[in-house]
C-alpha positions in Angstrom: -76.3 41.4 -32.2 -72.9 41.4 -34.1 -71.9 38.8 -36.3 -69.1 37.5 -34.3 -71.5 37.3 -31.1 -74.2 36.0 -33.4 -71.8 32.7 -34.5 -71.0 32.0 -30.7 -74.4 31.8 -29.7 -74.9 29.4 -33.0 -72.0 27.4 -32.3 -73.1 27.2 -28.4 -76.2 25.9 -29.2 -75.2 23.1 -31.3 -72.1 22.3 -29.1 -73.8 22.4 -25.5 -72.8 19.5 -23.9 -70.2 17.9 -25.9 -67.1 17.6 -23.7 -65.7 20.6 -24.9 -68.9 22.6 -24.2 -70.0 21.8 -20.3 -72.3 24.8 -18.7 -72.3 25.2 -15.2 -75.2 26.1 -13.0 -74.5 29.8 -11.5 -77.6 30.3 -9.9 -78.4 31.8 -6.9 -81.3 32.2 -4.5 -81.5 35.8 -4.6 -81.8 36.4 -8.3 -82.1 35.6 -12.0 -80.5 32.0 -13.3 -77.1 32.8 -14.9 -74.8 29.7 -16.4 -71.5 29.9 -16.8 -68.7 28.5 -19.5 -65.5 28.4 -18.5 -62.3 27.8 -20.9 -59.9 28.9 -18.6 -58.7 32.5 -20.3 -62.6 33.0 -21.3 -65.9 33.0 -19.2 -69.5 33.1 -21.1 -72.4 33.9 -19.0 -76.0 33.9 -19.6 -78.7 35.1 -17.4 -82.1 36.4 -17.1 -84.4 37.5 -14.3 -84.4 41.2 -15.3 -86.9 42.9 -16.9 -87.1 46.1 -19.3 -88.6 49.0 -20.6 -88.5 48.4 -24.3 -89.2 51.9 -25.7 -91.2 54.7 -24.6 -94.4 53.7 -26.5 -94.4 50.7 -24.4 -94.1 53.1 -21.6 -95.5 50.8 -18.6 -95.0 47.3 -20.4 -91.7 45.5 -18.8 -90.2 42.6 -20.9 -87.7 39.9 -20.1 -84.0 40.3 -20.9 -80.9 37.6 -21.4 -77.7 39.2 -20.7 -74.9 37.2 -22.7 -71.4 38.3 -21.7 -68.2 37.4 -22.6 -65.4 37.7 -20.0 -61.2 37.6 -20.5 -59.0 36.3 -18.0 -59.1 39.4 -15.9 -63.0 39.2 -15.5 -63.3 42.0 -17.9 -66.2 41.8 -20.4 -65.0 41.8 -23.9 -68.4 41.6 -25.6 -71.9 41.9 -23.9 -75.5 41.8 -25.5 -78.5 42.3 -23.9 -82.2 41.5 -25.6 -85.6 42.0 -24.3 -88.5 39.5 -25.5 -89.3 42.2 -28.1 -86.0 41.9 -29.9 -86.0 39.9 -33.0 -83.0 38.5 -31.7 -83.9 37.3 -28.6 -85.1 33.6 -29.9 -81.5 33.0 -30.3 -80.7 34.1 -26.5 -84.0 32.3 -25.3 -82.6 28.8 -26.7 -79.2 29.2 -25.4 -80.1 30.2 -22.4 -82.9 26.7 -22.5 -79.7 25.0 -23.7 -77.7 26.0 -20.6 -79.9 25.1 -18.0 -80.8 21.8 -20.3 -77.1 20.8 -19.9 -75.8 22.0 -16.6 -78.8 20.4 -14.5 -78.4 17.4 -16.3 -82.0 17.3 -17.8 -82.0 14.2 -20.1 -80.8 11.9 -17.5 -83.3 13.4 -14.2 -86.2 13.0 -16.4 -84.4 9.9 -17.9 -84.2 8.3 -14.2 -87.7 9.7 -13.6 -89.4 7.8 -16.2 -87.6 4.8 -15.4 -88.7 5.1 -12.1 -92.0 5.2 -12.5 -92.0 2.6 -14.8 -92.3 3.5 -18.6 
């Protein structure tokens, strides 16, 4: 991961749902869970749901990916890392991505609500 790409995902963690930094839930059905940051002029996108063959003396063994991309205000992706569960890297991905779905489905308060409903 480059070092530009590599601060992002630092600063995204620690930022996630401050009012500047609100991910949204772009989820479907069909596929993966993806979440979305929109600024306007840039989109961020995380995902996972696909798998990989790591290298071919794993030949046979599939590992989860993230896919972080970064779109400009044409939808064009300006900067796009992919890492399967084997990449050193992928910790960082893995607790963005945990981040993401954290803040966009509103985690602390359901489970917040929860508790308080069944009586603490």
């Amino acid at each position: 991961m480059d070092k530009d790409l590599l601060e992002l995902v630092d600063v995204l963690i620690r930022r996630s749902g401050s009012p500047n930094v609100q991910w949204e839930d772009a989820s479907t059905l069909s596929g993966g869970e993806r979440f979305r940051l929109n600024f306007g002029d840039t989109v961020v996108e995380i995902s996972d749901g696909e798998v990989t063959r790591w290298r071919d003396e794993d030949e046979g063994r599939l590992f989860p990916m993230y896919r972080l991309q970064v779109l400009n205000n044409r939808g064009f992706v300006v900067a796009e890392q992919e890492l399967a569960e084997c990449d050193p890297m992928y910790g960082k991905l893995d607790t963005l991505f945990e981040t993401a779905r954290s803040n966009s489905r509103k985690r602390e308060n359901v489970i917040s609500n929860l508790l308080d409903r069944i009586g603490r």
